[in-house]
C-alpha positions in Angstrom: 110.6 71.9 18.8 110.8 69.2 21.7 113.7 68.2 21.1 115.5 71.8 20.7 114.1 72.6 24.6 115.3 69.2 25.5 119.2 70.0 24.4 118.8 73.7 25.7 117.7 72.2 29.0 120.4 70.4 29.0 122.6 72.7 28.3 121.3 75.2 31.2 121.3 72.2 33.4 125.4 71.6 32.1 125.9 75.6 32.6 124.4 75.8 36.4 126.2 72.6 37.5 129.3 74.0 36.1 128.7 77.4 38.2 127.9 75.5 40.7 131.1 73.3 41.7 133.2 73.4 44.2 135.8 75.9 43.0 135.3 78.3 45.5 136.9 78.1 49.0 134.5 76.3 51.7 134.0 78.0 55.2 136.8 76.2 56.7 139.1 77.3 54.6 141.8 80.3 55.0 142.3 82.4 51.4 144.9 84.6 50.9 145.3 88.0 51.8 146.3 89.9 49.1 147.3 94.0 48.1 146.7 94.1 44.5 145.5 91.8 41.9 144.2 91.6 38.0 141.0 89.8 37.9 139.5 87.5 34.6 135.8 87.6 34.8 134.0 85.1 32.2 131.4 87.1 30.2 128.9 86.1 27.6 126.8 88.6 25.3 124.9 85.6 24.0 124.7 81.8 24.1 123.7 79.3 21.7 120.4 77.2 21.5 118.9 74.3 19.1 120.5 72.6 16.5 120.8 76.1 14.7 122.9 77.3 17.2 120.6 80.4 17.6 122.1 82.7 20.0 120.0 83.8 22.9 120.8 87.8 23.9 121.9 88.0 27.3 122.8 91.1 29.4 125.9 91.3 31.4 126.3 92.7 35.0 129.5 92.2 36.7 129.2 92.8 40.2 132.8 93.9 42.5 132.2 93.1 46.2 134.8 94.4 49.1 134.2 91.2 51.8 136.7 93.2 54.2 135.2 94.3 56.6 137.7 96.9 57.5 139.6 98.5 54.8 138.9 100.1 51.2 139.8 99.0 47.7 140.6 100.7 45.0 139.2 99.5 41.0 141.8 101.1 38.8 140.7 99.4 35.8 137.3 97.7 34.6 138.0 96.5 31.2 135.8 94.5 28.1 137.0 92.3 25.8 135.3 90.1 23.1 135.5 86.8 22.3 139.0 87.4 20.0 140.4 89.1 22.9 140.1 92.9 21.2 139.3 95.4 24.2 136.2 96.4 23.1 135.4 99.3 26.3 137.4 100.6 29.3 134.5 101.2 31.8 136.5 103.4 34.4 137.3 107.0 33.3 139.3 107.8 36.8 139.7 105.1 39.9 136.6 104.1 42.1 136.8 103.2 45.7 134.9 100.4 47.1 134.3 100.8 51.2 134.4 97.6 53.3 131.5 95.6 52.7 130.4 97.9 49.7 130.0 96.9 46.0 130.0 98.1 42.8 128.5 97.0 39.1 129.1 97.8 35.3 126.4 96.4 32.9 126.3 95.5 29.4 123.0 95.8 28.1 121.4 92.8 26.5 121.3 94.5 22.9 125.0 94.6 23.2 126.1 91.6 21.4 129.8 93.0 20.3 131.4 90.6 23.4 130.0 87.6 22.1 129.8 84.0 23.5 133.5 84.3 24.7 132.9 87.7 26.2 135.0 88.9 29.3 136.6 91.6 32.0 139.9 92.1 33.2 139.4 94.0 36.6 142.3 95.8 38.4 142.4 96.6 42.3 144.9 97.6 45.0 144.8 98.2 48.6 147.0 99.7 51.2 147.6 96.7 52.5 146.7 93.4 52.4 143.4 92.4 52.7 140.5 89.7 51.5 140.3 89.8 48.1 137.1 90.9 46.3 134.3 88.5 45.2 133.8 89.3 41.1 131.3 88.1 39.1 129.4 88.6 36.4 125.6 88.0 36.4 124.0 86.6 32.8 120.5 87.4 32.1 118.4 86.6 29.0 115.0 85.9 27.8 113.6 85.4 24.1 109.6 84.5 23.9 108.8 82.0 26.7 112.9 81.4 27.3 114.6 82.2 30.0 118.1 81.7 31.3 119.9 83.4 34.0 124.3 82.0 35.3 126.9 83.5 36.6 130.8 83.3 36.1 133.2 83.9 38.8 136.3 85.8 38.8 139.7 84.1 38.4 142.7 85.9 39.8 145.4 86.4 36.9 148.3 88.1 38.9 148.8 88.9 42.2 150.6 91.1 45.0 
């Protein structure tokens, strides 16, 4: 039992370093501007613990953040896919408009294991013109009896106007 919290541990500790590396842009740094992009968003609907590999249920919130401070996006797709790449939900039924500094969130309840541990979103904006591009990320939450493991995953710009 010990030695199963030991390698979890570990792999949490592995997960949260990962998260927590210097991919994104520091202070200093000037991003692109940008119109329109497709977003990947790493998902997981479970992880893996002990030597079993028992998966630990997590729930999925992907969080869409406008970080201009003076125009409006538009989401024209929020999309799910599992771990073989099928598209498993469209979350978006008509576009959704995001004003400066707002945010918006879709969430895939824990009990919803159909992503799997390779789980992700492929997230679709435009603007009228060019502006900071949106922060996206999804938010992992899980816990099983005294377990409890909480990471998130930040969007990866795919294609880009």
């Amino acid at each position: 039992m010990k030695n199963g919290i030991a390698q979890f541990l570990c792999f949490v500790t592995a997960l949260l370093l990962t998260a927590l590396s210097p991919l994104s842009l520091s202070a200093g740094e000037p991003f692109p501007m940008s119109k329109q992009q497709s977003v990947y968003i790493p998902a997981y609907s479970h992880i893996y613990h002990g030597n079993k590999e028992t998966p630990l249920l997590l729930s999925v919130t992907l969080s869409i953040r406008n970080i201009d401070s003076e125009n409006s996006l538009t989401i024209t797709a929020v999309d799910y896919y599992e771990t073989q790449g099928r598209l498993l939900r469209h979350f978006l039924k008509e576009p959704v408009t995001i004003d400066p500094m707002g945010s918006e969130r879709y969430i895939v309840p824990q009990k919803d294991t159909s992503g799997g541990s390779g789980a992700n979103f492929i997230v679709v904006w435009h603007s009228e013109k060019a502006i900071n591009p949106p922060i996206m990320e999804s938010v992992m939450i899980g816990t099983q009896s005294q377990l409890g493991i909480s990471f998130t995953s930040r969007g990866r710009a795919i294609k880009s106007q």
